[in-house]
C-alpha positions as CSV (number, residue, x, y, z in Angstrom):
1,X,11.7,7.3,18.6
2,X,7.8,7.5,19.0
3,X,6.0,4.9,18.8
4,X,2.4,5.1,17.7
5,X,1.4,1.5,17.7
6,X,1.8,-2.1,17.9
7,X,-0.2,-4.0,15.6
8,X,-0.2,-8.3,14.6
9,X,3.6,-7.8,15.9
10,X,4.4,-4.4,13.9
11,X,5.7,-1.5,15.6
12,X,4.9,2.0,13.8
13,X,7.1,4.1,14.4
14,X,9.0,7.6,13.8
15,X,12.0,8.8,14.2
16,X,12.7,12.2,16.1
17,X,14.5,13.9,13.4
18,X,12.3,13.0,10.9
19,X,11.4,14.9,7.5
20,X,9.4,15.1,4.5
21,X,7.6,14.0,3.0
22,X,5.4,12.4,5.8
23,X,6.5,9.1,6.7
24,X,6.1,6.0,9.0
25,X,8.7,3.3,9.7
26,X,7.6,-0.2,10.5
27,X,9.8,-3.1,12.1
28,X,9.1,-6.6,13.2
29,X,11.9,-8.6,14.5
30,X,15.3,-7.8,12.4
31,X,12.8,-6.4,9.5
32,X,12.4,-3.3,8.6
33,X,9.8,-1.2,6.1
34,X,9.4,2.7,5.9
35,X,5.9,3.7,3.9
36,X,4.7,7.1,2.3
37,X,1.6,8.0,4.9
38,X,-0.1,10.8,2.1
39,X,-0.3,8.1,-0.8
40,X,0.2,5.3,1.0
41,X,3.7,3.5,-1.0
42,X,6.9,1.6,-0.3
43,X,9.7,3.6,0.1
44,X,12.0,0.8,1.4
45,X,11.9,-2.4,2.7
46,X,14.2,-5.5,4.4
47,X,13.3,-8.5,5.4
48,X,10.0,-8.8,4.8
49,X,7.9,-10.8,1.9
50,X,5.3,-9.5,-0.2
51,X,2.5,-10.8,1.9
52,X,3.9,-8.8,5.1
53,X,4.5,-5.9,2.8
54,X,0.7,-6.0,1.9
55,X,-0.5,-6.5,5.6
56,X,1.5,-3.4,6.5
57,X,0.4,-1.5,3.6
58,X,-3.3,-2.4,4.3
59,X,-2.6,-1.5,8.3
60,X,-1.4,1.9,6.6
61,X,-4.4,2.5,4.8
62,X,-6.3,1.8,7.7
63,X,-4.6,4.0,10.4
64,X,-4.1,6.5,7.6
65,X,-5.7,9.8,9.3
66,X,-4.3,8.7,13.0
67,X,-0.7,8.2,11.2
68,X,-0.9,12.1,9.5
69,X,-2.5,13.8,13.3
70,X,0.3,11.6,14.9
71,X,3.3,13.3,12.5
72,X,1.6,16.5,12.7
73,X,1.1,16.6,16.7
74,X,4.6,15.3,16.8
75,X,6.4,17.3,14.5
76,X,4.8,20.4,14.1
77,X,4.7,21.1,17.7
């Protein structure tokens, strides 16, 4: 499982098998989130509350191009 980053206690992360469309999973604690990297939405989510949903969402949107180079470098190579 790669792990691209840690941020405010969130650990992005993919999963070596991994497919489309492009993806990221997020987990803090016993919470979990996976998000859509091209257009940025909520595929699933445990444990977390709206307001954590919409930090990780923002981080996301933020990290956007370094999220897609990261799937690519990993995943197409």
């Amino acid at each position: 499982m790669p792990t691209i980053f840690y941020i405010n206690g969130f650990r992005f992360f993919f999963y070596s098998n991994e497919h489309l469309p492009k993806h990221i999973h997020i987990e803090k604690a016993e919470k979990t989130a996976k998000f859509n990297i091209e257009n940025i939405e909520l595929i699933k989510s445990y444990g977390f509350n709206a307001s954590s949903l919409k930090q990780i969402s923002n981080l996301v949107e933020e990290n956007q191009e370094l999220l897609k180079q990261k799937w690519d470098e990993f995943f197409n190579n």
